[in-house]
C-alpha positions as CSV (number, residue, x, y, z in Angstrom):
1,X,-25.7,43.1,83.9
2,X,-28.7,42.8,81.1
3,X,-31.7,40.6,82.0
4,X,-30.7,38.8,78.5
5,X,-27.1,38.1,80.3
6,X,-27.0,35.0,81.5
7,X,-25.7,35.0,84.9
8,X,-22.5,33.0,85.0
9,X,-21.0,30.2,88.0
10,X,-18.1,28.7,88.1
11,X,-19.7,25.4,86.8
12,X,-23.0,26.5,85.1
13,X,-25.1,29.6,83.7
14,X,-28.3,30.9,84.7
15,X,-30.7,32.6,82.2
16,X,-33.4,34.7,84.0
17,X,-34.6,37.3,81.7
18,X,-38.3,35.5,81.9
19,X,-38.4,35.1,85.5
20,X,-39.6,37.3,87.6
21,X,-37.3,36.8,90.5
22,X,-33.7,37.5,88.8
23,X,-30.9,35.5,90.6
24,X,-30.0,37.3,93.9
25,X,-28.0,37.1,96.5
26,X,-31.0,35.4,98.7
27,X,-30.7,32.6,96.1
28,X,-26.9,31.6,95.9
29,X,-27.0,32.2,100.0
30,X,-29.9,29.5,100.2
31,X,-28.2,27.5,97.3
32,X,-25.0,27.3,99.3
33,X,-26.4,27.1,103.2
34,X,-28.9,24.5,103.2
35,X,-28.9,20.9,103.6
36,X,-26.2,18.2,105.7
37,X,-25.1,15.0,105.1
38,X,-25.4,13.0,102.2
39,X,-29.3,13.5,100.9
40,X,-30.5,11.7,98.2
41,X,-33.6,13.5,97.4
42,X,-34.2,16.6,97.6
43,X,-37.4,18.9,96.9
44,X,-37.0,23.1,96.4
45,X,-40.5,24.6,96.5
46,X,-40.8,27.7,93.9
47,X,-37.7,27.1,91.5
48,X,-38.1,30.7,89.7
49,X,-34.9,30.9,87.9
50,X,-33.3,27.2,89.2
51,X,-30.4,28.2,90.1
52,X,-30.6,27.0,93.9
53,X,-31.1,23.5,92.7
54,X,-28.3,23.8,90.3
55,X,-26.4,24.9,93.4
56,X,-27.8,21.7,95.9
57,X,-27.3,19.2,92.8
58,X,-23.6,20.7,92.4
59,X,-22.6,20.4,96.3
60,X,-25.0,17.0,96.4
61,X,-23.5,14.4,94.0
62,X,-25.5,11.6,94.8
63,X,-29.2,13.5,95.2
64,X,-32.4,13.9,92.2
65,X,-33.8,16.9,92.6
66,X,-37.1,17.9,92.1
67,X,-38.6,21.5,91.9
68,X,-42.1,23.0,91.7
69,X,-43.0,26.4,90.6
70,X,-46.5,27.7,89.9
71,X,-45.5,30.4,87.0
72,X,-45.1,29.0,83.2
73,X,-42.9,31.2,81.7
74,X,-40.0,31.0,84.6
75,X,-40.5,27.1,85.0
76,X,-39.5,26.9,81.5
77,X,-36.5,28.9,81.8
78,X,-35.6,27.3,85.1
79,X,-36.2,23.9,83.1
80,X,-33.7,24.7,80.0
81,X,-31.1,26.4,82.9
82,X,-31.2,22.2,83.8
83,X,-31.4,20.8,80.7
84,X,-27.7,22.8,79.9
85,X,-26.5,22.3,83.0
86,X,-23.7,19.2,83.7
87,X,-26.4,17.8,86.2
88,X,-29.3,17.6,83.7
89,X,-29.9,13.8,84.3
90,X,-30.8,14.4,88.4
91,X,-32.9,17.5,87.9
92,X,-37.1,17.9,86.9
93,X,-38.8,20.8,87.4
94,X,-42.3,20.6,87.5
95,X,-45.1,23.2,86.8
96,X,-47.7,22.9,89.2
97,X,-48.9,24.6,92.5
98,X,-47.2,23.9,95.8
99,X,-50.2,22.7,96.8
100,X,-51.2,20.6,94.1
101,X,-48.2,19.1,94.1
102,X,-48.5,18.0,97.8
103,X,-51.7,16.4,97.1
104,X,-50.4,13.6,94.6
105,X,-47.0,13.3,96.0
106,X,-46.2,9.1,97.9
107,X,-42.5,10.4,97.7
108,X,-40.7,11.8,100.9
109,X,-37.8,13.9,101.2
110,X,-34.7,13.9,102.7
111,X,-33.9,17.3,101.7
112,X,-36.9,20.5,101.6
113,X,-36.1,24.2,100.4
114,X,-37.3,26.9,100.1
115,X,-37.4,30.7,99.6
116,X,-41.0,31.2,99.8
117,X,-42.8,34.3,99.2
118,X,-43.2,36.9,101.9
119,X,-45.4,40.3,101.1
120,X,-48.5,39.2,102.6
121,X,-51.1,41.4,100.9
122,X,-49.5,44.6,100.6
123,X,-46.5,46.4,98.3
124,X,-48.1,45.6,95.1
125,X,-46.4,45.7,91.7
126,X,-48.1,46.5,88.1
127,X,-46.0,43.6,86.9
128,X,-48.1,40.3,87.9
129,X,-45.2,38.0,87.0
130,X,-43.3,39.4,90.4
131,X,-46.6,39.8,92.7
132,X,-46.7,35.8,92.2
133,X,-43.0,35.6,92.9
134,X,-43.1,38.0,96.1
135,X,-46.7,37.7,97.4
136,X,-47.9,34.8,99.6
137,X,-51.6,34.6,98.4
138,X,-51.0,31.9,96.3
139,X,-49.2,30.0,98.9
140,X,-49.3,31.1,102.4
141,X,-47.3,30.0,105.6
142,X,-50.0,27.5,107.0
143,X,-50.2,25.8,103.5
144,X,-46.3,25.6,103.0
145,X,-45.9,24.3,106.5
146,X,-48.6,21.4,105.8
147,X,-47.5,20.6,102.9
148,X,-43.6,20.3,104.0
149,X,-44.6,18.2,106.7
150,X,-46.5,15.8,104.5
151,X,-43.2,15.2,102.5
152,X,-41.1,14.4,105.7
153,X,-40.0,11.2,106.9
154,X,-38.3,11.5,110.4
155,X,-34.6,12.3,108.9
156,X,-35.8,14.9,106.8
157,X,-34.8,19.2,107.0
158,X,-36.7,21.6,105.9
159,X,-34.4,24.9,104.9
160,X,-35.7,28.2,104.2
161,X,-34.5,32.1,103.9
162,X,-36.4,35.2,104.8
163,X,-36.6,38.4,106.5
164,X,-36.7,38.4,110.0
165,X,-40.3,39.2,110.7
166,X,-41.7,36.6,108.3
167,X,-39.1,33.9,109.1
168,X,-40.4,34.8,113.2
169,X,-43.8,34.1,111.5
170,X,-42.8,31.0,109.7
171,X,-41.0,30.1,112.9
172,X,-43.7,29.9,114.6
173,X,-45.7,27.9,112.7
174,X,-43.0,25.2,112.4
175,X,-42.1,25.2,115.9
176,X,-46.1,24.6,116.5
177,X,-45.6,21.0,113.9
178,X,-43.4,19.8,116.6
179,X,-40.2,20.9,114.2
180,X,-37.2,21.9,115.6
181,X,-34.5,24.2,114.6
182,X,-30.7,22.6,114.4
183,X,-29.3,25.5,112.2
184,X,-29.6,29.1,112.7
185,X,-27.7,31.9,110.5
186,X,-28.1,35.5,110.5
187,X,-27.2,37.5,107.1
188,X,-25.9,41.2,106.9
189,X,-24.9,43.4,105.0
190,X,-21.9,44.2,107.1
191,X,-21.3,44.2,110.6
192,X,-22.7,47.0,111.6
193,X,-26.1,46.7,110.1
194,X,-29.0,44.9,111.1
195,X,-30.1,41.5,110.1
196,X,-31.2,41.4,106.5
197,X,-32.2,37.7,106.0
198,X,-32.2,34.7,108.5
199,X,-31.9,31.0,107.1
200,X,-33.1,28.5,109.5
201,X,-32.6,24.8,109.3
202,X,-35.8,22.5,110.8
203,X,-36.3,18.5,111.4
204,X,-38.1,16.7,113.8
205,X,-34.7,15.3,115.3
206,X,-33.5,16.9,118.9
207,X,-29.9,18.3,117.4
208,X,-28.0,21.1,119.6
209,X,-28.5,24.4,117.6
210,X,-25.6,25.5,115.5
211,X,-25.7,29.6,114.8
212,X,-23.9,31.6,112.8
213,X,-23.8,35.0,111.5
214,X,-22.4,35.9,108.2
215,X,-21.8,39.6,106.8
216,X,-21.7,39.6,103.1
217,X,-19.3,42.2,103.3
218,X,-16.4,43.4,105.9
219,X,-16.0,46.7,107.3
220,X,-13.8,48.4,104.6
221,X,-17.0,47.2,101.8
222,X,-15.0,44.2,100.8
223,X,-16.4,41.0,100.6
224,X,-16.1,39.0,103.6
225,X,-13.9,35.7,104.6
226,X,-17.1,34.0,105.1
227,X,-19.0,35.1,102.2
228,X,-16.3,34.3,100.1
229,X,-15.8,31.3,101.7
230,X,-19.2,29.7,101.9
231,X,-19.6,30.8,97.8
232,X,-16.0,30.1,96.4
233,X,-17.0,26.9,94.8
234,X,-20.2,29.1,92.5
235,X,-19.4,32.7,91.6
236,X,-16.8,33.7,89.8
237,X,-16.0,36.7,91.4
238,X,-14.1,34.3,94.1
């Protein structure tokens, strides 16, 4: 598929050739994992192309959504993808840092997400656009878990998706915050492959953990039950 093709759901589209971060499979997995109940508000930190708040506001009738990202030119793609989308009424995307944002912000959430950058320091691009996208120097772990926390009430989750090394790191941090984790899923390739991504649910609430593993696709390289399952109501494809 071209950049300049937008990326098609069942009930939107997603432009992303001026983001960095294209939409991906970490993205609609996020999109389509996170969040219980019924929340009303809901916060994604680092929008890129939008298309996980699209997802949340689809599956969350009732919620606003609000979404930060630090990078001009893929806040305002991620900002028309809303504006043409049937939910353009419950979703503003702001431009500002994380951290910035945190610092003005009276508002709590009920609903926090993210897919926050991972390559601390190392595996530079040329192409500065994706370094901002990838890299966490201009938001690290400690500064992500701070400012989460200062958006929390005592009902609120915090949702995330990374690799399994950084998410350990992240983890770690959370756990530290007195967070707990209520929702744990593993994401493969297949079945017999190792763990490519692990979403973790947090709150401050004692829940029993719920786990889960999902294989994006089956044995015979076909998509999965679950996969197709958990993204029947998005991609077209299903």
């Amino acid at each position: 598929m071209s950049n300049h093709t937008p990326f098609r759901f069942k009930q939107f589209s997603v432009n992303h050739d001026r983001c960095a971060m294209k939409v991906g499979t970490d993205a609609v997995l996020l999109g389509s994992i996170s969040g219980s109940g019924n929340p009303k508000s809901i916060l994604e930190i680092g929008v890129g192309t939008g298309v996980v708040s699209l997802m949340l506001a689809q599956r969350f009738p009732e919620a606003r959504i609000t979404g930060v990202e630090i990078d001009k030119e893929a806040w305002e793609q991620a900002s028309e993808n809303a504006r043409q989308s049937p939910w353009k009424d419950r979703i503003e995307f702001k431009h500002i840092s994380f951290q910035d944002f945190c610092e003005n912000q009276a508002q709590k959430y009920d609903l926090i997400v993210s897919n926050p950058p991972f390559f601390p320091n190392h595996l530079k691009s040329l192409d500065p656009k994706r370094n901002l996208a990838l890299h966490n120097d201009t938001l690290s772990f400690g500064e992500l878990v701070s400012g989460v926390i200062s958006l929390f009430h005592p009902f609120s989750e915090f949702w995330a998706i990374l690799p399994p090394v950084q998410m350990e790191e992240l983890e770690k941090l959370m756990v530290s915050k007195g967070l707990r984790i209520h929702t744990r899923t593993f994401i493969k390739d297949n079945p017999a492959k190792n763990i490519l991504r692990v979403i973790l649910g947090f709150s401050f609430l004692n829940h029993a953990m719920y786990s889960k593993d999902i294989s994006i696709k089956d044995k015979n390289g076909n998509y999965s039950k679950d996969y197709s399952e958990l993204l029947k109501e998005f991609l077209i494809v299903f």
